[in-house]
C-alpha positions in Angstrom: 0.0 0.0 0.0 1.3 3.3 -0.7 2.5 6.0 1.7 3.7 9.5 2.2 5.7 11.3 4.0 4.0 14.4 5.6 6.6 16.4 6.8 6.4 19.7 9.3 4.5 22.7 8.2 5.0 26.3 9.0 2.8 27.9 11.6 1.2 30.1 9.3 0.4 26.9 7.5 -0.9 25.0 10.9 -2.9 28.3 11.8 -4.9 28.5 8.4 -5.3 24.4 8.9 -6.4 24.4 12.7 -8.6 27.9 12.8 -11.1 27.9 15.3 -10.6 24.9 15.8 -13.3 24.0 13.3 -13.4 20.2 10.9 -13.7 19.9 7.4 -14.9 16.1 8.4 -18.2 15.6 6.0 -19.8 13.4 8.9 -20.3 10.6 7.1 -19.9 7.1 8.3 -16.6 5.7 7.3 -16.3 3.1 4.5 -16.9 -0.4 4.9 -13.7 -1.7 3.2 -11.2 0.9 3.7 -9.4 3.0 6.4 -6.9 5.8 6.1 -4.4 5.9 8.9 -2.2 8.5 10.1 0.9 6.8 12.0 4.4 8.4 13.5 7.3 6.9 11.0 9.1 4.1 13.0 7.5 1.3 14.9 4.4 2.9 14.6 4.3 2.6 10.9 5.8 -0.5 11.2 3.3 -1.9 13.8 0.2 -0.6 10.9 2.5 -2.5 8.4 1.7 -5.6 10.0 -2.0 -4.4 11.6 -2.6 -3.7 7.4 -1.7 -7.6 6.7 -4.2 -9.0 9.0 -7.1 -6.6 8.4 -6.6 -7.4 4.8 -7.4 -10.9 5.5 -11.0 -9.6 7.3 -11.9 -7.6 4.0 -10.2 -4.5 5.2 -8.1 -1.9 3.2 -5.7 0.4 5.3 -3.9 3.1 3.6 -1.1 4.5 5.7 0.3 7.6 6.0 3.4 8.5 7.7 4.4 12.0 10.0 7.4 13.3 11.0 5.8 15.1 14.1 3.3 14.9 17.0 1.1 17.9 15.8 0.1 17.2 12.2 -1.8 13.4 12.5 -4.6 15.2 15.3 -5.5 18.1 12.8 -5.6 16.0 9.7 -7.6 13.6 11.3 -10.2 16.3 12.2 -9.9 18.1 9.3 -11.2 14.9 7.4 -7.8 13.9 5.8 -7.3 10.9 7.8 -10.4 8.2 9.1 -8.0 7.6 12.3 -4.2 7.8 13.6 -2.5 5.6 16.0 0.4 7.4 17.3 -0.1 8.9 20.9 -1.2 8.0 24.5 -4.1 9.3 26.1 -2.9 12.4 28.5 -1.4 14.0 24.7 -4.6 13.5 23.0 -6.5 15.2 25.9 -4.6 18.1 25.8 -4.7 18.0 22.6 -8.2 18.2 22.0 -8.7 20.8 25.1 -6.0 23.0 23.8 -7.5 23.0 20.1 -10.9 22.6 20.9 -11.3 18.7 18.4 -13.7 16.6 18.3 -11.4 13.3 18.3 -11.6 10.6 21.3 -9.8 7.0 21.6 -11.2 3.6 20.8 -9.1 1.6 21.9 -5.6 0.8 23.8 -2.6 -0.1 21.5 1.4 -0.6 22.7 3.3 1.5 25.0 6.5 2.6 24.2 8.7 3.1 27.6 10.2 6.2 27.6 14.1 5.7 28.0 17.1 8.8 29.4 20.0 8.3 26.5 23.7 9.7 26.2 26.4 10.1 24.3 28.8 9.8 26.8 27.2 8.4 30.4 26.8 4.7 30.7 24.3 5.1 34.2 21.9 8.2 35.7 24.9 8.1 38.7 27.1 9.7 36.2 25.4 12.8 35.8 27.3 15.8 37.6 26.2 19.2 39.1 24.9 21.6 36.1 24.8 18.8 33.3 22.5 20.0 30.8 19.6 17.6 29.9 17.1 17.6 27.7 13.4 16.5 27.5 10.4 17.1 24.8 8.9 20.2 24.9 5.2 19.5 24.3 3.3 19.3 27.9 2.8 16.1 28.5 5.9 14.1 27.1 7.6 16.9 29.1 5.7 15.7 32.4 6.6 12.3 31.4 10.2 12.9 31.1 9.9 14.7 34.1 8.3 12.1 36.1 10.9 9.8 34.3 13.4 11.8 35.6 12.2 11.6 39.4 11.5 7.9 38.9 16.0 8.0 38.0 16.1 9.6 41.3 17.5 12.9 40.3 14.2 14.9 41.3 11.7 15.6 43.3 8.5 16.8 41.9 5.4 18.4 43.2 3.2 15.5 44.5 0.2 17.8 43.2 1.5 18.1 39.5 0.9 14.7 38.0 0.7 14.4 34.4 0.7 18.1 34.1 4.1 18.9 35.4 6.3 21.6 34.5 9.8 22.4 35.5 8.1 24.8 38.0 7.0 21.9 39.5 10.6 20.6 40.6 10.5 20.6 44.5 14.1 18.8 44.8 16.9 19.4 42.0 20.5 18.3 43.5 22.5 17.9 40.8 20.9 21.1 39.9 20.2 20.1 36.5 19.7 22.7 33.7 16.6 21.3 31.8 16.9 22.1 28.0 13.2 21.6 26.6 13.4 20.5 22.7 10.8 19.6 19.7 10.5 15.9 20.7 11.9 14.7 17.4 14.9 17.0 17.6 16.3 15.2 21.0 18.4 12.4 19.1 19.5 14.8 17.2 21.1 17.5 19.6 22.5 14.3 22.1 25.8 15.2 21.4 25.0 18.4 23.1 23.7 17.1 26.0 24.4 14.9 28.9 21.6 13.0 28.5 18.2 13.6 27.3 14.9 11.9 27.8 13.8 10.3 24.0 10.3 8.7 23.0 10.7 4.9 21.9 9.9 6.0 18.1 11.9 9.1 17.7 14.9 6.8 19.8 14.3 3.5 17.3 14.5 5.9 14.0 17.7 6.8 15.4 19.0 3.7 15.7 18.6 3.3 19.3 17.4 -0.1 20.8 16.1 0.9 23.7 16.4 -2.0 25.8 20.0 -2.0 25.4 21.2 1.9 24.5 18.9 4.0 27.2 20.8 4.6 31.2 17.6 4.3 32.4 13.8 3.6 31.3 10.3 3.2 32.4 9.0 0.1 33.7 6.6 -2.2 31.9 3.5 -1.3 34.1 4.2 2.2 32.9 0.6 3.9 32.3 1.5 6.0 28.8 -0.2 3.4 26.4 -1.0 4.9 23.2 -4.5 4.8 21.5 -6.4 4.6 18.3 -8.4 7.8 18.0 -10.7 9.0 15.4 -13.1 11.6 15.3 -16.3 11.6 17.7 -18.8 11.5 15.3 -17.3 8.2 13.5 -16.6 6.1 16.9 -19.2 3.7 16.6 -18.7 2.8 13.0 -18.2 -0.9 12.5 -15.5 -0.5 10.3 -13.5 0.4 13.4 -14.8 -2.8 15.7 -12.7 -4.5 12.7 -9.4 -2.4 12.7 -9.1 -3.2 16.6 -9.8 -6.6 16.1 -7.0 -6.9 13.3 -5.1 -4.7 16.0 -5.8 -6.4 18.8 -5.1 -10.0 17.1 -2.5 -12.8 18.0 -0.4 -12.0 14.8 0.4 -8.4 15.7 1.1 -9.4 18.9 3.6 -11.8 17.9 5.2 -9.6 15.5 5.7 -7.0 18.5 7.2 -9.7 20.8 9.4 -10.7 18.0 10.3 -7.2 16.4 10.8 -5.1 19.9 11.9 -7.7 22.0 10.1 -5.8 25.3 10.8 -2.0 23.7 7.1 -2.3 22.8 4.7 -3.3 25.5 1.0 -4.4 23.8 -2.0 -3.3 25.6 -4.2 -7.1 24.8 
């Protein structure tokens, strides 16, 4: 099946895309026979590769597209250019759709992807010394999960209030006294060299090369609560066309392929 690469647009672009937060959707129901997907470009996309397989065998046509970024897959998907995406975990996609005022919701639970703390240099968190600089995504709440990642390390101490809302602000305890150096989430492979060590998501890590079972200092636990979820929007959630997409999702053979291809850097949700 065919894909494309949708890469970053301006703000201008995002503005004239995203005003007032109103949708293009037609509020139909969705087809029958064939779904278009929006997916982040690593295991994501390949993840829908393999979801595409089995729901082809149920009578079901994906078409995948692939996106570079957090921000673009949310408004294409309300604007009508996409039938669902599969890409982020639930506390993103309800700020998400409070911040832009969307009409999108989850369906169902997919994989979590344990965020892991990489470096160029460190081979352990105990390495870090006084006035490192570290980075972490700057989007709210992969920044309070790094955050929380980083208290979980044992370098912090965060407000006990803050939750999946924190901020730096919200740093009680800071020893080491870390400089926090917030980054575009993709761009955090990318400036490592520049860093002591910086929180990366599993997808952004794994399209760098990383495996992050092996390459991260430290990394969240398996029970971790930041699974990711199928969403689409409102007015299309009951459509049966979706009870099949999370069945194909949700079946043995993508699991398999998970267990196989990620070797515990994925964790499924089924």
């Amino acid at each position: 099946m065919k894909k494309s690469l949708i890469t970053t647009i301006g703000a201008a672009g995002l503005l004239a895309l995203t005003a007032c937060g109103e949708s293009d959707a037609s509020g139909e129901e969705l087809s029958e026979d064939h779904l278009r997907i929006g997916v982040t470009a690593g295991p994501h996309e390949q993840i829908l590769e393999k979801v595409q397989e089995v729901a082809a065998e149920k009578g079901l046509d994906i078409e995948i597209e692939v996106f570079t970024e957090y921000v673009m897959p949310n408004v294409a998907l309300d604007e009508g250019e996409l039938d669902a995406n599969s890409f982020q975990h639930t506390p993103y996609l309800e700020d998400f759709r409070s911040d832009r005022n969307l009409d999108i919701v989850s369906i169902a639970d997919t994989v979590n992807f344990p965020m892991g703390l990489y470096s160029a240099e460190l081979s352990d968190v105990s390495e870090l010394e006084e006035g490192d600089r570290v980075g972490l995504p700057n989007d709210p709440t992969n920044g309070a999960r790094a955050l929380m990642l980083f208290e979980e390390a044992g370098l912090i101490t965060l407000d006990e209030d803050a939750g999946t809302a924190a901020t730096v602000n919200d740093i009680t305890d800071n020893p080491l006294d870390l400089d926090f150096v917030e980054l575009e989430a993709s761009q955090l492979p990318r400036q490592l060299d520049e860093l002591a060590a910086a929180t990366i998501n599993t997808n952004f890590a794994v399209e760098h090369g990383f495996v992050p079972t092996e390459d991260s200092i430290f990394i969240e636990p398996e029970d971790s609560p930041w699974f990711n979820v199928i969403a689409v929007r409102e007015e299309n959630k009951d459509d049966a066309v979706l009870d099949t997409l999370i069945e194909a999702y949700h079946s043995d053979e993508v699991k398999q392929f998970i267990e196989e291809e990620f070797q515990g850097s994925v964790v499924t949700s089924w």
